[in-house]
C-alpha positions in Angstrom: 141.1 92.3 67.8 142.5 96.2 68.4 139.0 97.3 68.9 138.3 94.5 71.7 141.3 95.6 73.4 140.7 99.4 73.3 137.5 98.6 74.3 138.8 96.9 77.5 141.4 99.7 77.9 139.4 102.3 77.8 136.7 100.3 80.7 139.8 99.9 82.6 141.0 103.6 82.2 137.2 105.0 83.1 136.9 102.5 85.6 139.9 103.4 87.4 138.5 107.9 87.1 135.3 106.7 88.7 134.7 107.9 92.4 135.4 106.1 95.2 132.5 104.2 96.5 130.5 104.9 99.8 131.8 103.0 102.8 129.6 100.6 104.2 127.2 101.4 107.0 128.1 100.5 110.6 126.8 96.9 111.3 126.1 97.3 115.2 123.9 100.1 114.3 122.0 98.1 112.2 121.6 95.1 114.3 120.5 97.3 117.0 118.0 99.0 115.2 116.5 95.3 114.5 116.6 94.4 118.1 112.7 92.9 118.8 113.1 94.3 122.3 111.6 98.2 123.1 108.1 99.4 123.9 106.3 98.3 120.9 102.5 97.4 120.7 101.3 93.4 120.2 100.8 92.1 116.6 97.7 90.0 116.6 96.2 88.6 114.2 93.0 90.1 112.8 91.0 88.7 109.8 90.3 91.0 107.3 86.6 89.8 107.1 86.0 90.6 111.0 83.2 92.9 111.0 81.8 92.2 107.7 78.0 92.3 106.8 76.8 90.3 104.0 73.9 92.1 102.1 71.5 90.4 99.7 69.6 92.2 96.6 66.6 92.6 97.8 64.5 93.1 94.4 63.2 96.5 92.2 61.6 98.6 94.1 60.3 102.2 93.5 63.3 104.9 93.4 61.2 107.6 94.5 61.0 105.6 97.8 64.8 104.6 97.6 65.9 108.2 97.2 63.8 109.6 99.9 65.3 106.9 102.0 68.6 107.5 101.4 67.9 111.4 101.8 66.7 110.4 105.3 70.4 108.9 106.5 
């Protein structure tokens, strides 16, 4: 039972050494820096799949002829 009460002392008695804590920030400041009004560009949607190009396997072919293609671009 000492020890629990030391133990609670001695929280108390560090607790009480500990610096003081920041003050808040101002609120007004913060609301107006969340204000939706102010020269900011539209949000519109855009789906992610806009401008997408499905490409299908189009079978072995010779990579000699693949390379030399590829070269070419």
């Amino acid at each position: 039972m000492k020890y629990l009460l030391l133990a609670g002392a001695g929280t108390l008695l560090l607790g009480a050494c500990a610096n003081s804590p920041a003050l808040l920030p101002d609120a007004a400041a913060l609301q107006k820096a969340a204000a939706p009004t102010g020269p900011y560009r539209s949000l519109n949607y855009r789906s992610p799949f806009s401008g997408f190009e499905s490409h299908e396997p189009s079978g072995p072919a010779s990579w000699r002829k693949v390379n030399e293609q590829q070269g070419t671009n």
